[in-house]
N, C-alpha and C positions, 0 to 999 in steps of 0.2 A: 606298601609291601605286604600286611596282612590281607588288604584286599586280594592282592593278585593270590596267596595263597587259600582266597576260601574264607578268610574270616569277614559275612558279611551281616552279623550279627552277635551279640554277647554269647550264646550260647556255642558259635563255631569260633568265638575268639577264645573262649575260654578251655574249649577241646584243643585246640591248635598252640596255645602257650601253657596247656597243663595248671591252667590258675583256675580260680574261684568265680565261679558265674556273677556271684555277687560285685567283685571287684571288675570284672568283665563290664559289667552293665554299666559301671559308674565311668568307667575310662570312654564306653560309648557315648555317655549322654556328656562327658568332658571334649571329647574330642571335638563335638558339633560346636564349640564354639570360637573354632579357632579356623583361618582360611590354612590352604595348603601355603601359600606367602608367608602365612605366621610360622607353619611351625618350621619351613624351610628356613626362615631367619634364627628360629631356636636351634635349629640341629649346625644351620651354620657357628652359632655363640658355640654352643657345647664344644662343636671339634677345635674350635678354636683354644678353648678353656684349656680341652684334652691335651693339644699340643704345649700349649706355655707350661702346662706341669710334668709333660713328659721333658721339657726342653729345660728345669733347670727353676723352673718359676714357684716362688714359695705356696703350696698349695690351699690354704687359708685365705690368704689374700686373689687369689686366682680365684678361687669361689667366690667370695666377697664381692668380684668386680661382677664378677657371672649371673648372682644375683640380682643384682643391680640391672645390669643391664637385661638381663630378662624382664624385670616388671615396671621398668620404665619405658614410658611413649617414645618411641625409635618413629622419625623419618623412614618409612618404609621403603623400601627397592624392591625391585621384584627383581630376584636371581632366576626366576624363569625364563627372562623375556631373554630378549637376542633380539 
């Protein structure tokens, strides 16, 4: 999504979210290490996280499992395919 808006560097990421070049540069050389698979799988956990604590679910423990599951080796799927 930053790409399509223009951010194709620290310096125009950090114009376009108003943040710190410095922090800019660090979330680009972070980002190269992760495939779009990967973070499509994190952003898939978080909404998931999102909803169990909108729905009711002790938010502590909903983090806890979030954690977890974020930095443990997951059987991958790719939610792109079709």
């Amino acid at each position: 999504m930053l790409l399509a808006k223009g951010a194709r560097d620290p310096m125009s990421l950090a114009q376009l979210v108003k943040g710190s070049p410095f922090y800019a540069k660090k979330c680009f050389l972070e980002a190269n290490r992760f495939s779009l698979v990967e973070l499509g799988l994190a952003l898939e956990l978080l909404l998931e996280a999102d909803l169990k604590m909108k729905s009711g679910s002790p938010p502590a423990a909903t983090f806890e499992v979030l954690l977890a599951e974020l930095c443990l080796p997951r059987v991958q799927k790719n939610v792109y395919a079709q």
